[in-house]
N, C-alpha and C positions, 0 to 999 in steps of 0.2 A: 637846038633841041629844047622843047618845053621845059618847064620845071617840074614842081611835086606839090601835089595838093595834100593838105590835110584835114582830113572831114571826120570832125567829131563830132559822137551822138550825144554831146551833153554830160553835165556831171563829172566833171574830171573831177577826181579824186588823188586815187594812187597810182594814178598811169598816166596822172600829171605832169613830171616831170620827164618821164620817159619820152611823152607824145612833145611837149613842148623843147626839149632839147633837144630831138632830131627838125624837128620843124627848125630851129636855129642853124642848125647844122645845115641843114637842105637851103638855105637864104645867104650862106657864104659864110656862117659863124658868126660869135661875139660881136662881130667889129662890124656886122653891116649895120643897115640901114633898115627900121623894120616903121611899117605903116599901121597905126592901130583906128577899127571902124567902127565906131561904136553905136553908129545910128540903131539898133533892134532896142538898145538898152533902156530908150526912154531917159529919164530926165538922171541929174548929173553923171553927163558926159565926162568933166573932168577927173569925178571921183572914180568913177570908171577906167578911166586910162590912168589915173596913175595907182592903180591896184595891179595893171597889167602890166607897165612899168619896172613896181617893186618886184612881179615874178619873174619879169626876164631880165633884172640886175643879178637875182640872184641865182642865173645860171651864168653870168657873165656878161651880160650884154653891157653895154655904158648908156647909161640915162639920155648924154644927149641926142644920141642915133636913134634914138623913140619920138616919132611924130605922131600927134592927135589928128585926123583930117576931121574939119567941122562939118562935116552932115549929122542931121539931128535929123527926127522926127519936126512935124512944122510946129510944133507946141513948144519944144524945148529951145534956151537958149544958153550958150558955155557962161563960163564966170566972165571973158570978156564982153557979153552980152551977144555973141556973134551968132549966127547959125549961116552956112552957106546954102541950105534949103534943097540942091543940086549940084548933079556932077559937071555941069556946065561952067560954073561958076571960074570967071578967070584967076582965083589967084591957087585953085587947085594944083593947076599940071606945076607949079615952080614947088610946093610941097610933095611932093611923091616922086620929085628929080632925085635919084642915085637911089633910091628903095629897092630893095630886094628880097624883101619880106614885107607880108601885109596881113592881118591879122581881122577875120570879122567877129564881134562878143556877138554870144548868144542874146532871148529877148523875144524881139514881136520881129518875124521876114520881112513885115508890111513894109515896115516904117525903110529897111532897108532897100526893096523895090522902089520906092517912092522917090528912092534920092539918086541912085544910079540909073536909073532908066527913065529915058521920056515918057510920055503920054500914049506913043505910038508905039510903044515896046523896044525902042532902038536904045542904043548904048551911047550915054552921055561921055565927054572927054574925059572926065576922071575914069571912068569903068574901059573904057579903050586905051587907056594908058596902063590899069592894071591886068589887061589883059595880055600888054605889051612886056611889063613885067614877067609874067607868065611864062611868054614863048620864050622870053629871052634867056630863062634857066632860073627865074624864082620860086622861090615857095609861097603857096599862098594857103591860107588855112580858117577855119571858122568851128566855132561851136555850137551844136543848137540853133536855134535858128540861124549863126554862121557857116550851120551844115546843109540847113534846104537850098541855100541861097548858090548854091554851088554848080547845083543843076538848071539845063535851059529849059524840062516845065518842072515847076516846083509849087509843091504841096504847100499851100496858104494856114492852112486847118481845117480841123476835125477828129474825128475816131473814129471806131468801130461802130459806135450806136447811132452817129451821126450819119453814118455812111451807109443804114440798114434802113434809116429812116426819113432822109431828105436825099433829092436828088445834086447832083455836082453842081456847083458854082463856079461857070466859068470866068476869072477876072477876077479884078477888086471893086471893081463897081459899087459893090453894095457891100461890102466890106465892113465898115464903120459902122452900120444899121444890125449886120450879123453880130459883129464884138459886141454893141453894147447889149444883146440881146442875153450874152453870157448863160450861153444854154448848153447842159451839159451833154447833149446829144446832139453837137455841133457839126453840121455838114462840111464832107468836102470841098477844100477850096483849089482849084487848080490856075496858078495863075504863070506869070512869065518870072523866069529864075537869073544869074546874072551869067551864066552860060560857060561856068567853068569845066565845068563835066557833065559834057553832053550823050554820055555813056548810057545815060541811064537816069530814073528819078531817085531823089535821096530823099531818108526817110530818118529819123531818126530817136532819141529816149526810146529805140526798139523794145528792152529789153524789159522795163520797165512801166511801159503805159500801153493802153488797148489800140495795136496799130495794123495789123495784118489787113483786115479787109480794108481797110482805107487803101494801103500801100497796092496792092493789087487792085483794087479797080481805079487808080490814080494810072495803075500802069494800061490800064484797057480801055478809059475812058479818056484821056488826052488826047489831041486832033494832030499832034505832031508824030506820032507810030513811035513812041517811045516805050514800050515795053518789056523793059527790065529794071526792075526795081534795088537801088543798094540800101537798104536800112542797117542803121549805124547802131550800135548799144551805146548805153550811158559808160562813161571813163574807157574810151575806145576811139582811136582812129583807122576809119579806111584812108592808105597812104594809096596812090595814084601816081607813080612815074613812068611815061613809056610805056604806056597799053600794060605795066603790072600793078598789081593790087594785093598789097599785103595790110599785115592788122596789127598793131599797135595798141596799151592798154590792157587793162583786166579781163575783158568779156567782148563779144563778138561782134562780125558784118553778114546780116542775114543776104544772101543773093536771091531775090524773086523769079524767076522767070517767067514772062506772062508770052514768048514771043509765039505759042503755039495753045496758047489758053484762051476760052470761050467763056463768055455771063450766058449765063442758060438763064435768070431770072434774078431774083433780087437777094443778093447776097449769096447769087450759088455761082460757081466757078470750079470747072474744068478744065485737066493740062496744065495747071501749074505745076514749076520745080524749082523746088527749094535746094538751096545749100546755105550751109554756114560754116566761116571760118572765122578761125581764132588766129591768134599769133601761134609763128611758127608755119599755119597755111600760107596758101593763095591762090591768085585765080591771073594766068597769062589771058589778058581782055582779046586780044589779037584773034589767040585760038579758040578761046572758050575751055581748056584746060583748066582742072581745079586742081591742086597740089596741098594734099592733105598731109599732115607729121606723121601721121600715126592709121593704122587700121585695126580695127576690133572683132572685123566678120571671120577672123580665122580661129576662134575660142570656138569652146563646146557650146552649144545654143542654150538655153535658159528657160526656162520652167515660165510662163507668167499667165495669170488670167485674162482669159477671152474676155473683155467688155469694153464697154466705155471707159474713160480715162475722163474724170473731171478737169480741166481747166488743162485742158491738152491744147496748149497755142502760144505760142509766142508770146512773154510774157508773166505768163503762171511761173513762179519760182518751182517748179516740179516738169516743166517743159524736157528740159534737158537729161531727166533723168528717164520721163517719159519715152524718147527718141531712141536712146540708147534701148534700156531695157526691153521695152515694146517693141520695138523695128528693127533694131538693128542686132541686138542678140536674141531676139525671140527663135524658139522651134515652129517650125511650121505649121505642125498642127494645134501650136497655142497661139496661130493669130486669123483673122476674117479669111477668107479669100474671093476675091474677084473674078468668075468662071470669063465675065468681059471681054478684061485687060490683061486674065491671067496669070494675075499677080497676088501675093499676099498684103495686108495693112494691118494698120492699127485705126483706131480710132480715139478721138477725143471730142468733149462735146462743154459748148459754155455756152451761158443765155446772158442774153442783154435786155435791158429794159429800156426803152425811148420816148416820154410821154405818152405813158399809161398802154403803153404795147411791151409784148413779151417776145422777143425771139429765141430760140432755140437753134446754136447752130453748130454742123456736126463736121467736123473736118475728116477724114479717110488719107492718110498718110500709106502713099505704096512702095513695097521694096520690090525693086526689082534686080534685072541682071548685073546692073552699072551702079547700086545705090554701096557706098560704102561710108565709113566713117570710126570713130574713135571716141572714148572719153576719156577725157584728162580732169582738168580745174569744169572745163564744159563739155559740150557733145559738141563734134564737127564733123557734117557731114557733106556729102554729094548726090546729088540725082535719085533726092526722095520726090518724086510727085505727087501733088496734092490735091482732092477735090473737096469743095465745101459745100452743104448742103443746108439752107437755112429756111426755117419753117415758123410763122407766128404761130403763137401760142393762146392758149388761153387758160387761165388758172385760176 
């Protein structure tokens, strides 16, 4: 039987030690053998690993059952002057002998693609070997860019503005040319991921940075029909054992659904459905059952104004209150309705700016017969569908 991935959206914080001590736990305990990857890091790789070292001594682990494996980025080289460059390289498979935990730091995905996979997108002996770890009942876990690198297509970069205003980049090709270009309205990059969880693309700093429409048309514009999106929050893991998916951490795993969603044009999309869960949720992958703690739709409905919702999206620290309030406890007749789809919504609307363009764009959140959820610390919900409608502007 497989083992357990752990995919964090970055920024561990206070769900640090909770996420990292099940992670030990899931790898056999204390006493294995854990593999740390630091290629995303850039340069001092050693100070890197033993920063990660001193964290997992101090939930028990013993210092010497902590291996460095030398892949770097091709710039960087360790204090012995070494860099293996590739997962091919032979003195790899006798380091990652008896591992049962392996650990990716966050960083640049690049530099990590670069080292595990060939030129032809195939999996080098080191990456075939932790993928043997895997099946054989390991844990395997990464941050931030140790969380895109998780999926078989994964998100290189970009954002929202980037993704409104340049078209997808597929590959790393030109890669190097984009980064140095450091443009803040940087296009999607959909490139090959090292194929642990194939469930789906992972996405991750959810919570925290502008990522919604990237994460959606990543999920409808990839040539592999991958269209289900897991975006991770910051101090948050989606845990993965055995087709289940639970959460880990402070704050949430937004689930995309794009498998019945259309791009009508640039930046508009219909048919998405969103869920989001928190700890305490989850989601049986198998069924497509979401298993929420809590439900909120059985309260008296709630008073709110009909309008727009400023910074109504994923992201906005007001989202979640947004969800709740607006959709999920609204009265009916204080929210839009849809004579369409037949349904009621909310709405929420944020503009981006991309190299002297303005877009306006207006998301339409619907409730319908199956849409339930809860507020606790956050909102978690199920089977809210989404349509986006984006329009340039001019001011």
């Amino acid at each position: 039987m497989a083992g357990t991935l752990y995919i964090v959206g970055g920024g561990m914080n206070r769900g640090e030690e909770e996420i990292v001590s099940a992670f030990i736990a899931s790898a056999g305990g204390p006493a294995a053998k854990f593999a740390f990857v630091v290629s995303a890091s850039g340069d001092d790789p050693d100070g890197t690993f033993r920063s990660y070292v001193d964290d997992f001594a101090r939930l028990g682990v013993e210092r010497q059952n902590c291996v460095l494996i030398p892949l770097y980025a091709m710039h960087v080289k360790d204090e012995r002057g070494f860099n293996a460059y590739n997962g091919d390289e032979e003195s790899l498979p006798a380091l990652l002998e008896g591992v049962t935990g392996v650990w990716f730091s966050g960083g640049d995905q690049y530099h990590t693609a670069q080292c595990f996979l060939r030129p032809d997108g195939t999996y080098t002996r080191a990456l075939e070997i932790l993928h043997e770890i895997y099946q054989k009942g390991g844990a395997i876990g990464g941050s931030s860019a140790g969380a895109a690198i998780m999926s078989h297509v994964m998100i290189g970069g970009g954002n929202n503005r980037g993704t409104l205003y340049h078209d997808t980049v597929f590959g790393y090709d030109t890669y190097e040319e984009i980064d140095e270009k450091d443009d803040p309205a940087a296009p999607l990059i959909l490139a090959r991921g090292l194929g642990f969880f194939p469930q789906g693309v992972v996405d991750q700093h959810f919570n925290k940075r502008p990522r919604l429409l990237r994460s959606i048309e990543a999920c409808l514009a990839n040539r592999e029909g991958i269209r289900v999106g897991f975006a991770v929050s910051e101090d948050t893991a989606l845990v993965y054992n055995n087709g289940h998916i639970s959460v880990l951490g402070s704050a949430g795993v937004y689930i995309i659904d794009c498998r019945n969603a259309v791009k009508t044009g640039n930046g508009c999309y219909d048919g998405v459905v969103l869920h989001a869960i928190h700890k305490g949720d989850s989601l049986d992958e198998k069924t497509g059952e979401i298993l929420l703690a809590g439900d909120c739709r059985g309260g008296k409905p709630r008073y709110v104004s009909c309008d727009y919702v400023s910074g109504g999206i994923i992201d906005s620290p007001a989202f979640d209150s947004f969800i709740d309030i607006n959709l999920l406890q609204a009265r009916d007749d204080c929210m839009y309705f849809c004579e369409k789809r037949n349904m009621r919504y909310a709405k929420g609307i944020v503009a981006y700016e991309a190299h002297e363009k303005t877009y306006a764009v207006v998301l339409k959140y619907f409730r319908g017969d199956k849409t339930r959820g809860y507020r606790s610390a956050h909102t978690s919900f199920a089977d809210v569908e989404l349509a986006v409608r984006t329009r340039e502007i001019q001011l």
